[in-house]
DSSP file (Angstrom, degrees, kcal/mol; ACC not computed):
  #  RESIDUE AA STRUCTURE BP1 BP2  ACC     N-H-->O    O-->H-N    N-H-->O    O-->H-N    TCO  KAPPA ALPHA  PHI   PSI    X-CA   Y-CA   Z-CA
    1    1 A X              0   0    0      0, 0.0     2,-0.4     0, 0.0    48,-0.2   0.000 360.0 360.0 360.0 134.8   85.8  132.2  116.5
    2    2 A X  E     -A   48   0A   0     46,-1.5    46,-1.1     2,-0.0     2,-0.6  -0.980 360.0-141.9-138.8 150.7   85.1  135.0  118.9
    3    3 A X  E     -A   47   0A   0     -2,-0.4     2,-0.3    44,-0.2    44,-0.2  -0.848  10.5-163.1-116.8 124.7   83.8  134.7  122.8
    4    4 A X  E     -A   46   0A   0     42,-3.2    42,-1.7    -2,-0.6     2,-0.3  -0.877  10.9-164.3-116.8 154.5   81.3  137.2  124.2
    5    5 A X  E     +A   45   0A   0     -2,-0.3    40,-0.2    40,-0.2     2,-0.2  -0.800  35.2 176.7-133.0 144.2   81.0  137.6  128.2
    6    6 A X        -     0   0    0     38,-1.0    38,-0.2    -2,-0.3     2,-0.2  -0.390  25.0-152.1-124.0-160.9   77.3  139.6  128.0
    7    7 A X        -     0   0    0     36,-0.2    36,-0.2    -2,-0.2     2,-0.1  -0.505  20.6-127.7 174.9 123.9   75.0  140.8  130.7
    8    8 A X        -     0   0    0     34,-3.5    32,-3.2    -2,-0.2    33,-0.7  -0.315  24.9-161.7 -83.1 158.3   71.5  141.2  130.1
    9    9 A X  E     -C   39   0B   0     30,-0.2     2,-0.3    31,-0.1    30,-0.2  -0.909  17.6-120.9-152.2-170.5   69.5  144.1  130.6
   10   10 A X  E     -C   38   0B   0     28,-1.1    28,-2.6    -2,-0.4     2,-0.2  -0.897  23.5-135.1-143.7 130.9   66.0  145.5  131.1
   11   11 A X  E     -C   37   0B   0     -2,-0.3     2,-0.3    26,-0.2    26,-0.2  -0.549  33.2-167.6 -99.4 178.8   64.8  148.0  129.0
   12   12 A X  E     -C   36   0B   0     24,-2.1    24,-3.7    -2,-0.2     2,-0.3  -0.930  34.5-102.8-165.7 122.9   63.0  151.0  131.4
   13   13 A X  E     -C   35   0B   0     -2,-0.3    22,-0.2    22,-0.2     2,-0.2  -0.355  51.1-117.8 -80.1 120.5   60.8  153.8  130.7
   14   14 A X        -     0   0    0     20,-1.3     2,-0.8    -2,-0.3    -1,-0.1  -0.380  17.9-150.9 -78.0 128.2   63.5  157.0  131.0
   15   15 A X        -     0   0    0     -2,-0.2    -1,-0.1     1,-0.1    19,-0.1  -0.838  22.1-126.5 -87.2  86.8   62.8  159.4  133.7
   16   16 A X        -     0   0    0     -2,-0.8     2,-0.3     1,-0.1    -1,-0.1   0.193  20.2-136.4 -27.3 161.7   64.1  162.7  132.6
   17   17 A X     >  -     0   0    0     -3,-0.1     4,-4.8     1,-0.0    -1,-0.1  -0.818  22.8-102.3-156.7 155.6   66.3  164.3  134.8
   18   18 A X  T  4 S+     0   0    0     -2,-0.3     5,-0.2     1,-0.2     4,-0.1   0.827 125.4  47.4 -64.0 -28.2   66.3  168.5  136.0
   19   19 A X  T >> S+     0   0    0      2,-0.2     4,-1.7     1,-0.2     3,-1.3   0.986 112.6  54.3 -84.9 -49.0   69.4  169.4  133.6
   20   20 A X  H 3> S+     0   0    0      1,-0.4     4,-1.3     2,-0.2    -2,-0.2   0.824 113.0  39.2 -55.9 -58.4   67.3  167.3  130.7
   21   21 A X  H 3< S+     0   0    0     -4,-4.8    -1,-0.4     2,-0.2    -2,-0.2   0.158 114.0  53.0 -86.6  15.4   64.1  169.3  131.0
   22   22 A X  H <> S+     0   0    0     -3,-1.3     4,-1.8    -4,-0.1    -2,-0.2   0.270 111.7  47.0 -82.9 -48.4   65.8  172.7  131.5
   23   23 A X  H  X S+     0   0    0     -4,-1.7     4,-0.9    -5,-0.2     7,-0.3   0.848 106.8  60.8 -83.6 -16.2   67.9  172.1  128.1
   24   24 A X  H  < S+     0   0    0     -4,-1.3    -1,-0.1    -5,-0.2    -3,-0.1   0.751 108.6  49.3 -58.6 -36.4   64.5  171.0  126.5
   25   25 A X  H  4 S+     0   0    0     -5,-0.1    -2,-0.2     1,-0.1    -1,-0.1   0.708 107.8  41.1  37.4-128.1   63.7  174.3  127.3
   26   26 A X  H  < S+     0   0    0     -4,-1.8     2,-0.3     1,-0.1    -2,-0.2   0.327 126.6  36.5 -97.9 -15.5   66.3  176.5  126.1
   27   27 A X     <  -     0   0    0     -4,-0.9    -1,-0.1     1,-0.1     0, 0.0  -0.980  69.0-157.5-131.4 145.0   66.6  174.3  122.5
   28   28 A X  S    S+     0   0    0     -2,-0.3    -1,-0.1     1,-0.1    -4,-0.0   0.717  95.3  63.1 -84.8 -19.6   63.0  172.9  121.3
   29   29 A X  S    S+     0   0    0     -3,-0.1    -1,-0.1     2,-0.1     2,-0.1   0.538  76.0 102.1 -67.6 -26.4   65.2  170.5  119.5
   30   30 A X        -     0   0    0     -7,-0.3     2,-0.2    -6,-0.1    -3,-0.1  -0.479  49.9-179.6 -69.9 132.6   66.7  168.8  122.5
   31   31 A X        -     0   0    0     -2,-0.1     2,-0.2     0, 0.0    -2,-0.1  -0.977  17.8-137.3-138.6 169.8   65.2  165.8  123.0
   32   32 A X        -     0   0    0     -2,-0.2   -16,-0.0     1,-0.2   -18,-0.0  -0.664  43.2 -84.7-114.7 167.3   65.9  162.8  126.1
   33   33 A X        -     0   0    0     -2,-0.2    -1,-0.2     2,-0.1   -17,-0.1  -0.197  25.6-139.8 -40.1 135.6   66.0  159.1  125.5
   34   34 A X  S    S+     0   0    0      1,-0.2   -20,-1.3   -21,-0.1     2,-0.3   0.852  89.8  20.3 -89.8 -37.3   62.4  157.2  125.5
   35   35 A X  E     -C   13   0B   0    -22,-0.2     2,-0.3   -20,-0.0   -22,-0.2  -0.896  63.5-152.6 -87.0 128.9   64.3  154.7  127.3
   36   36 A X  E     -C   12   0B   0    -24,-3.7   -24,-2.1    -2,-0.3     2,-0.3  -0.878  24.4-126.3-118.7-174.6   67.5  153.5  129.6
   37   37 A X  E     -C   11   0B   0     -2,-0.3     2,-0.5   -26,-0.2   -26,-0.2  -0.907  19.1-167.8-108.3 105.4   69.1  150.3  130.0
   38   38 A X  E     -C   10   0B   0    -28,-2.6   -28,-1.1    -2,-0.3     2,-0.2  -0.816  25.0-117.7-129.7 133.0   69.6  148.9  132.9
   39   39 A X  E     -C    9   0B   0     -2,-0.5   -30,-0.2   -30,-0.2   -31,-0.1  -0.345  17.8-162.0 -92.1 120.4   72.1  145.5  133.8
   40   40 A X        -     0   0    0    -32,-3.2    -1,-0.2    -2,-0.2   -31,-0.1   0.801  35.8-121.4 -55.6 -34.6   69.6  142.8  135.1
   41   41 A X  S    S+     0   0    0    -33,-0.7     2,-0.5     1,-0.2    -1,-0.1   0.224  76.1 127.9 104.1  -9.3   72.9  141.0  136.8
   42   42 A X        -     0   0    0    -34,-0.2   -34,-3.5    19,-0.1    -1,-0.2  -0.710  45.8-162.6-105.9 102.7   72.0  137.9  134.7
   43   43 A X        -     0   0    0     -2,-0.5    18,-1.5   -36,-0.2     2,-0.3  -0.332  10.0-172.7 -87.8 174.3   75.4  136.9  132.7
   44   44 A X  E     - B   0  60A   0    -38,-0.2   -38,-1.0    16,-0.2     2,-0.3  -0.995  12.2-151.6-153.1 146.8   75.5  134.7  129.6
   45   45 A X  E     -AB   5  59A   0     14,-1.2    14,-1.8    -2,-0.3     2,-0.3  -0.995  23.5-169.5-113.4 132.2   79.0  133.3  127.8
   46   46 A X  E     -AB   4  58A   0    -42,-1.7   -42,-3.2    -2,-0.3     2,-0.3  -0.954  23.5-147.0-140.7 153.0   78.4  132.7  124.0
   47   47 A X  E     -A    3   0A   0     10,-1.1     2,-0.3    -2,-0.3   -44,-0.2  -0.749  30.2-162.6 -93.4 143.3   80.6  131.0  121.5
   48   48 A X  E     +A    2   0A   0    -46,-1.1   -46,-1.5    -2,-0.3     3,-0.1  -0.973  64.2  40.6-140.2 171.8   80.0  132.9  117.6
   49   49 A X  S    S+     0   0    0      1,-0.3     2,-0.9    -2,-0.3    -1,-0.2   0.242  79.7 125.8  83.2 -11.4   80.7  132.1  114.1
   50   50 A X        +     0   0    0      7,-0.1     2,-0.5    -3,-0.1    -1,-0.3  -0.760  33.9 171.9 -53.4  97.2   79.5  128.4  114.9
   51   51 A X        -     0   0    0     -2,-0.9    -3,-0.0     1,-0.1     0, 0.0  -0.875  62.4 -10.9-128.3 139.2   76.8  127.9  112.3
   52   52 A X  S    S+     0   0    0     -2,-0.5    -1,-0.1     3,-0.1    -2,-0.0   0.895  93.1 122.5  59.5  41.0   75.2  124.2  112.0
   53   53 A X        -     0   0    0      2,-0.2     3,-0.1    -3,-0.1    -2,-0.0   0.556  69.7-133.2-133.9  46.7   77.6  122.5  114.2
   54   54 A X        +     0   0    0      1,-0.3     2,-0.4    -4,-0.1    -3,-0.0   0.767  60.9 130.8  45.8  50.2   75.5  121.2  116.5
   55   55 A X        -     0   0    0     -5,-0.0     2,-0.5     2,-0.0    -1,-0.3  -0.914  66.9-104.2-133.4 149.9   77.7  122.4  119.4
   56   56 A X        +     0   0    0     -2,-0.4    25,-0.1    -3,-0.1    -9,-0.0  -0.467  38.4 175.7 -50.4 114.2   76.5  124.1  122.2
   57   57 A X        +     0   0    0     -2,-0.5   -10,-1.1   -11,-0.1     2,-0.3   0.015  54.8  66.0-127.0  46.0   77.5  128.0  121.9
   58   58 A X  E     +B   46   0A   0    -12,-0.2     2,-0.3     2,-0.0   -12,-0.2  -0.955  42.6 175.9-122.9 167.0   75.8  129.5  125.0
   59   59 A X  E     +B   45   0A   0    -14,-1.8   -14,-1.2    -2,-0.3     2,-0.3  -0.974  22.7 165.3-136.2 142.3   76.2  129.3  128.9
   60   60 A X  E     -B   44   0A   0     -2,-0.3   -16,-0.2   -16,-0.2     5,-0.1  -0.775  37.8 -98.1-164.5 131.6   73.9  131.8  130.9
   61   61 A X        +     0   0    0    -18,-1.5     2,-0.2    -2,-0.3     5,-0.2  -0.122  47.9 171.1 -57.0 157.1   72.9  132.0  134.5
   62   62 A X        -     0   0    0      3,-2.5     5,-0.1   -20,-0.0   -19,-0.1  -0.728  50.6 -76.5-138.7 175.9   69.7  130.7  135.6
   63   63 A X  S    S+     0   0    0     -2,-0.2     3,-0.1     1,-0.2    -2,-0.1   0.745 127.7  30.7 -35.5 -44.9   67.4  129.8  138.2
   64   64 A X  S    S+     0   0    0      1,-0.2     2,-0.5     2,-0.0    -1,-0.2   0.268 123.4  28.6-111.5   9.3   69.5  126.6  139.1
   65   65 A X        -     0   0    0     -5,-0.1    -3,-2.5     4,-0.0    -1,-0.2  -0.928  59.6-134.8-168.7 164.6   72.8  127.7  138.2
   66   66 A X     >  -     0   0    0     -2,-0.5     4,-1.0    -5,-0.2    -6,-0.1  -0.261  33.5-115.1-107.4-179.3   75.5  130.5  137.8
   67   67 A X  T  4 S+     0   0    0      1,-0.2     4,-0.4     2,-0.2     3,-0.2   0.941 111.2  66.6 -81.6 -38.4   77.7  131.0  135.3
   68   68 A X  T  4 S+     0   0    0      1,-0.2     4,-0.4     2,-0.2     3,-0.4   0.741 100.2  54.3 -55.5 -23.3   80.8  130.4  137.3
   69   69 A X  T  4 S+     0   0    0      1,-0.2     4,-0.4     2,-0.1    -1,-0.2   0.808 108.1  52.9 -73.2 -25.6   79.6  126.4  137.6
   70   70 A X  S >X S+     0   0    0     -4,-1.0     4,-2.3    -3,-0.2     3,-0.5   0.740  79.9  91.7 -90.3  -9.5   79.3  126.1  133.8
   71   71 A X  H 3>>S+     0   0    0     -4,-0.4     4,-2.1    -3,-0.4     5,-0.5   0.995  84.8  52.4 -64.5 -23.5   82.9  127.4  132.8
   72   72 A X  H 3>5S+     0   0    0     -4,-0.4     4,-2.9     1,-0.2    -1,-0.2   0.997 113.3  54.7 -56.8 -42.8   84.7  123.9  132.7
   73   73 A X  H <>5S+     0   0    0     -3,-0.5     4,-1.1    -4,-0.4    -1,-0.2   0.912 109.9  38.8  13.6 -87.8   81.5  123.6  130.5
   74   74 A X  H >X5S+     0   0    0     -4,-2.3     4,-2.0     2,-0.2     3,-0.6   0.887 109.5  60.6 -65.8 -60.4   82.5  126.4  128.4
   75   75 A X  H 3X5S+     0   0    0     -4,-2.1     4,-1.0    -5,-0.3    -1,-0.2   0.947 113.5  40.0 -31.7 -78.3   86.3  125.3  128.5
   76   76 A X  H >X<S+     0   0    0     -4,-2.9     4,-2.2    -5,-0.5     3,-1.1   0.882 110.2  55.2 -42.5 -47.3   85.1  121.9  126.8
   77   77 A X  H <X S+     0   0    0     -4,-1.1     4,-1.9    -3,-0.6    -2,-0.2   0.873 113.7  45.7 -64.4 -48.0   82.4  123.7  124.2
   78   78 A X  H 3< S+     0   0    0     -4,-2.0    -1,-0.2     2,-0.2     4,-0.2   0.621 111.7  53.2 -82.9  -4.4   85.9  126.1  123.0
   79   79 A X  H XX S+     0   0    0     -3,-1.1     4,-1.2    -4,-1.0     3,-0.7   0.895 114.4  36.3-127.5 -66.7   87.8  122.9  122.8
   80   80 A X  H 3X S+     0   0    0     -4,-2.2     4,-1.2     1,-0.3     5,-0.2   0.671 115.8  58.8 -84.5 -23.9   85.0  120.8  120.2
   81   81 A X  H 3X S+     0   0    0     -4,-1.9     4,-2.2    -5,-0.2    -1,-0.3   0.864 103.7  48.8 -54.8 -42.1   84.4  124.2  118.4
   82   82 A X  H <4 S+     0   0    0     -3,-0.7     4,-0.4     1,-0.2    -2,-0.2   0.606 111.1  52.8-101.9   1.4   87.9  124.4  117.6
   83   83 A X  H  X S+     0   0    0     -4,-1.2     4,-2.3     3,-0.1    -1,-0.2   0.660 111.0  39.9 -27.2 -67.0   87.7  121.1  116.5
   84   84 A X  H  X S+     0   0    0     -4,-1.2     4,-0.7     2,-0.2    -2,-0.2   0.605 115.1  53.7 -94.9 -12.2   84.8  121.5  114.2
   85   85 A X  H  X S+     0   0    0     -4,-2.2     4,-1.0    -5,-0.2    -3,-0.1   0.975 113.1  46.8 -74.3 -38.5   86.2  124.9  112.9
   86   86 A X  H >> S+     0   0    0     -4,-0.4     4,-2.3    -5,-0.2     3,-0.7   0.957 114.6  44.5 -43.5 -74.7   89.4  122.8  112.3
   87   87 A X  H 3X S+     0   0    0     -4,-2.3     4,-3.3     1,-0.3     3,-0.4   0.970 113.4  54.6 -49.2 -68.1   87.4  119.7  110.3
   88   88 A X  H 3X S+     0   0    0     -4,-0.7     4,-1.3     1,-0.3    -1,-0.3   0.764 103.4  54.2 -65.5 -26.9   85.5  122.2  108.5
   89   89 A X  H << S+     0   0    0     -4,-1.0     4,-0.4    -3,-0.7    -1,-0.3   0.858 108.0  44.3 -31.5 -64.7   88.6  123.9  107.2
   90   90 A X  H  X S+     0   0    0     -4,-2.3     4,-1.7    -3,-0.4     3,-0.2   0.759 110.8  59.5 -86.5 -18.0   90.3  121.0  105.6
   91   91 A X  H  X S+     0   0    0     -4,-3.3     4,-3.0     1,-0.2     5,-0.3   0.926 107.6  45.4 -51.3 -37.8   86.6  120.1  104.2
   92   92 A X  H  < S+     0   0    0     -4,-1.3    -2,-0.2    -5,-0.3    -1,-0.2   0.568 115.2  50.6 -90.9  -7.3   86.8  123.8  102.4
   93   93 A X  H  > S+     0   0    0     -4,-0.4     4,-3.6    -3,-0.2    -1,-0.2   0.903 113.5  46.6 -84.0 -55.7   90.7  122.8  101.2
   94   94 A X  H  X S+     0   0    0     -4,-1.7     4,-0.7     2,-0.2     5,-0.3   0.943 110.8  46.8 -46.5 -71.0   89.6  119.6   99.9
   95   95 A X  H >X S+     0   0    0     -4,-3.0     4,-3.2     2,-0.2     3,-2.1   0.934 116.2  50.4 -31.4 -68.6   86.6  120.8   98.0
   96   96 A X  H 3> S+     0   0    0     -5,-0.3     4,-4.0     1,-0.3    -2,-0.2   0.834 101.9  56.4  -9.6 -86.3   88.7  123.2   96.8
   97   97 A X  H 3X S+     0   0    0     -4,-3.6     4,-1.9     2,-0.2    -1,-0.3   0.666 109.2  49.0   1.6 -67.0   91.3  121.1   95.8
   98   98 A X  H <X S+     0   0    0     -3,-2.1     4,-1.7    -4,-0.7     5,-0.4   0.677 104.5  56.9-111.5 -60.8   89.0  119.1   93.6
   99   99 A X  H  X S+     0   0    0     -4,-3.2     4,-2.4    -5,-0.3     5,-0.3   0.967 104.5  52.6 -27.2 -71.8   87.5  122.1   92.0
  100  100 A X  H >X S+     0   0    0     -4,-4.0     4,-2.0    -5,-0.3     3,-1.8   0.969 113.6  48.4 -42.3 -64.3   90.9  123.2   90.8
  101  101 A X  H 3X S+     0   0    0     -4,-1.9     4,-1.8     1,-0.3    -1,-0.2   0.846 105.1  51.2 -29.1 -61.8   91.2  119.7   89.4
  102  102 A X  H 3X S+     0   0    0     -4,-1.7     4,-1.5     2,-0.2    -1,-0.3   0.635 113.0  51.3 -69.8 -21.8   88.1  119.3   87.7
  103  103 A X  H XX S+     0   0    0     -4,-2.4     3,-1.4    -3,-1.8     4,-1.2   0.961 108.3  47.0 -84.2 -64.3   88.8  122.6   85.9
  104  104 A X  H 3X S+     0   0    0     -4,-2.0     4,-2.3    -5,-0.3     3,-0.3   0.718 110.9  51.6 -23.5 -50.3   91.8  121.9   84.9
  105  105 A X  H 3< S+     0   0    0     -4,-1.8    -1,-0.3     2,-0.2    -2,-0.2   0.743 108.0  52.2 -40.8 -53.1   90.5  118.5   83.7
  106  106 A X  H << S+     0   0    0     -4,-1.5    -2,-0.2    -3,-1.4    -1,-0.2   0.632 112.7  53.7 -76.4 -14.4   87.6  120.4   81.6
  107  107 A X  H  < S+     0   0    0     -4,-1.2    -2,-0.2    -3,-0.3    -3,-0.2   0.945  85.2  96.4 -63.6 -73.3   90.7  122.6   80.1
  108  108 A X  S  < S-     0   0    0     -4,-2.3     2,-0.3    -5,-0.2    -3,-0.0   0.203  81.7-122.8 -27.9 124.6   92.6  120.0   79.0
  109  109 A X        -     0   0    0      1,-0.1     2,-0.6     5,-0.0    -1,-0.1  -0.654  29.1-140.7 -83.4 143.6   92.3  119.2   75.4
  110  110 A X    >   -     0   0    0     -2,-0.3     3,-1.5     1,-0.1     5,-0.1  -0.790  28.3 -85.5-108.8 137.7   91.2  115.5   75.1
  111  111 A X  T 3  S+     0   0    0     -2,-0.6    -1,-0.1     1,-0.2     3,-0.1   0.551 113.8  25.5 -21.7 132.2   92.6  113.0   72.3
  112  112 A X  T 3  S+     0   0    0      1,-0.3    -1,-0.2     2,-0.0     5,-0.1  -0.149  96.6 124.9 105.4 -47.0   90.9  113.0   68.9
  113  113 A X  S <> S-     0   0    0     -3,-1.5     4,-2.6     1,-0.2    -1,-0.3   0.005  75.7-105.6 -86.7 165.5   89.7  116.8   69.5
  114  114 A X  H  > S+     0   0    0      2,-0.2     4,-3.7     3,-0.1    -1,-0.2   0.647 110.0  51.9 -45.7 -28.7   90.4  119.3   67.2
  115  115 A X  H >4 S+     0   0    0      2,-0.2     3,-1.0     1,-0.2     4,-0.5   0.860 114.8  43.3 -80.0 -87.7   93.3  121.4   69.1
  116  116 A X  H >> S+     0   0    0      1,-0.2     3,-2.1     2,-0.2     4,-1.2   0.812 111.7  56.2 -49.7 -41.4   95.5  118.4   69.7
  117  117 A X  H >< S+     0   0    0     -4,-2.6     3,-0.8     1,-0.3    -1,-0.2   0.951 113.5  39.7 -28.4 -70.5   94.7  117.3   66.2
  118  118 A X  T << S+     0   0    0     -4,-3.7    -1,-0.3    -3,-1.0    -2,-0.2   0.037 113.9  53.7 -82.4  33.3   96.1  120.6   64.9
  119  119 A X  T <4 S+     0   0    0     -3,-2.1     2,-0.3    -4,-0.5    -1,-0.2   0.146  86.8  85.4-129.9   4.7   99.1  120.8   67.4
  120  120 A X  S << S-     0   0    0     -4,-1.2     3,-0.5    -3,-0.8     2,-0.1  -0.870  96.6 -97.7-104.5 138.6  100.8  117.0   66.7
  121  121 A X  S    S+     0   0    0     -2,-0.3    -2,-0.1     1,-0.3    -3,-0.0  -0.385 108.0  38.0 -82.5 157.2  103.0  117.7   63.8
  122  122 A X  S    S-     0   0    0     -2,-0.1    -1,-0.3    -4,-0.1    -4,-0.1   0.706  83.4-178.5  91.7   4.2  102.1  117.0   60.6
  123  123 A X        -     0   0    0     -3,-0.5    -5,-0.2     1,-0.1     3,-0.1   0.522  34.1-110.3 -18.9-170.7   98.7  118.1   61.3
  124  124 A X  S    S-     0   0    0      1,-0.3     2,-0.4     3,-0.1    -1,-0.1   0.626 100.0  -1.5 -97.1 -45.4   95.8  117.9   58.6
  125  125 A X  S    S-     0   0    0      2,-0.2     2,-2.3     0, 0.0    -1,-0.3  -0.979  70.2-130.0-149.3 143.6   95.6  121.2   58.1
  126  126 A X        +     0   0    0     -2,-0.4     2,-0.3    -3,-0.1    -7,-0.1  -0.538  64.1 128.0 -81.9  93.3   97.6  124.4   60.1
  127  127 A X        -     0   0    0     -2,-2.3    -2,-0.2    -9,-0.1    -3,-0.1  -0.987  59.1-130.7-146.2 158.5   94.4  126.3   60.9
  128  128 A X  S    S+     0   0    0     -2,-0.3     2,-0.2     2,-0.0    -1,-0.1   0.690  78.7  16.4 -88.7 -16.4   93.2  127.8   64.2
  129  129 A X  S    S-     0   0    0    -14,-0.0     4,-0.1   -15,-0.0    -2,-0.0  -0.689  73.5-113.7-117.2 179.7   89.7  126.9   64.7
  130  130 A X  S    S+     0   0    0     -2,-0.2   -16,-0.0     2,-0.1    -2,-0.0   0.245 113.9  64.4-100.4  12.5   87.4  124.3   63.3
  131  131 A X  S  > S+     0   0    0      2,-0.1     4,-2.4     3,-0.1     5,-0.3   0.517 105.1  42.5 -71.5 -47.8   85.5  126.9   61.8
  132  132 A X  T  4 S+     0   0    0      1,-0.2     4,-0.5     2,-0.2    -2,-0.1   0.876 111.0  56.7 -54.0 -28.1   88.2  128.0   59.7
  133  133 A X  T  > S+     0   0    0      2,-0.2     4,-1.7     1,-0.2    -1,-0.2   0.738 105.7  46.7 -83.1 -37.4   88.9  124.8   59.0
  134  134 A X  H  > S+     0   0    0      2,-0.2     4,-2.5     1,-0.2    -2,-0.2   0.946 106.3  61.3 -70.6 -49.8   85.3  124.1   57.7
  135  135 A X  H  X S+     0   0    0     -4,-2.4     4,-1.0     1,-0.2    -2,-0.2   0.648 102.2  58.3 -39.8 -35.6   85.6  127.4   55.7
  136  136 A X  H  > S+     0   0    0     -4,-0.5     4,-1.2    -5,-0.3     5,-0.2   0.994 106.6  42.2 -30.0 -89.7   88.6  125.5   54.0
  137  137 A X  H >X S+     0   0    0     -4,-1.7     3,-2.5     1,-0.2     4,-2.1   0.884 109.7  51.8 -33.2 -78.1   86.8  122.9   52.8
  138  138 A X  H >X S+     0   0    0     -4,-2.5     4,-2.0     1,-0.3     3,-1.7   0.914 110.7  53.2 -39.8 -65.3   83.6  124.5   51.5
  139  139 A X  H 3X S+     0   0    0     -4,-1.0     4,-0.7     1,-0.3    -1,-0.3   0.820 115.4  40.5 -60.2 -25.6   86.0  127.2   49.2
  140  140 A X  H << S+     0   0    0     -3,-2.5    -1,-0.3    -4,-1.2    -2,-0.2   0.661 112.1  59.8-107.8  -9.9   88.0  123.9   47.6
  141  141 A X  H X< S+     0   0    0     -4,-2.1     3,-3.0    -3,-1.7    -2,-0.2   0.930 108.3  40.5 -55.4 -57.4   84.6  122.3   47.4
  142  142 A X  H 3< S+     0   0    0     -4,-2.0    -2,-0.2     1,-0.3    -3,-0.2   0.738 109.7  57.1 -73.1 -12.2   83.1  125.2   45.0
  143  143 A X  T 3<        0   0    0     -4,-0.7    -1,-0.3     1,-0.3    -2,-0.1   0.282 360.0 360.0-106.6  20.3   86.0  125.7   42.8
  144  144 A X    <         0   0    0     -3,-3.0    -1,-0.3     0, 0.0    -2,-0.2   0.338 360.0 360.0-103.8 360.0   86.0  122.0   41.8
């Protein structure tokens, strides 16, 4: 989770200045900004890294109110985000979890199939596949 303190600003068509048009000049190459930047005074507090959990993640002055009124706000909003970063955590363990299982599970040879067949002693026949195994067969078929 990371907390940004911002301050908005107003973009403004840039006035060139006497050292700017004197070094435009002396290099044809120099060139000045098409724009500045300028801070409106209007701050904003934003929570990031929330996505979809239907928690508030900005604060920003306004018409009816300043930024300073909203931090208890804000204070609560970092408190139920680190909550739902928390909740979402042990969701992504769980899942997880159960993944591992279910592969493991699809690993696993299951009774009756050919591997466990040929790995209890006493086997039918000590061969490594069930292609080989078929290949068996057919060769003591034709020589009968």
């Amino acid at each position: 989770m990371f907390l940004f303190l911002e301050e908005r600003t107003k973009r403004v068509d840039h006035e060139p200045t006497a050292e700017e048009r004197l070094e435009a000049k002396r290099w044809s190459w120099k060139r000045w900004p098409e724009y500045d930047f300028v801070p409106s005074g209007v701050l904003r507090l934003r929570i990031a890294d929330l996505d979809h959990t239907g928690i508030r993640t900005t604060w920003s002055d306004g018409k009816g109110q300043r930024i300073g009124h909203c931090l208890s706000d804000f204070i609560a909003g970092l408190f139920k985000a680190a909550a739902a970063i928390k909740r979402r955590r042990v969701e992504r363990l769980e899942q997880e979890k159960r993944r591992r299982e279910e592969a493991e599970q699809r690993m696993a040879p299951s009774p009756g199939s050919w591997w466990t067949t040929l790995s209890t002693p006493g086997g039918p026949h000590p061969v490594a596949s069930p292609a080989a195994n078929a290949s068996t067969r057919t060769s003591r078929l034709r020589r009968r």
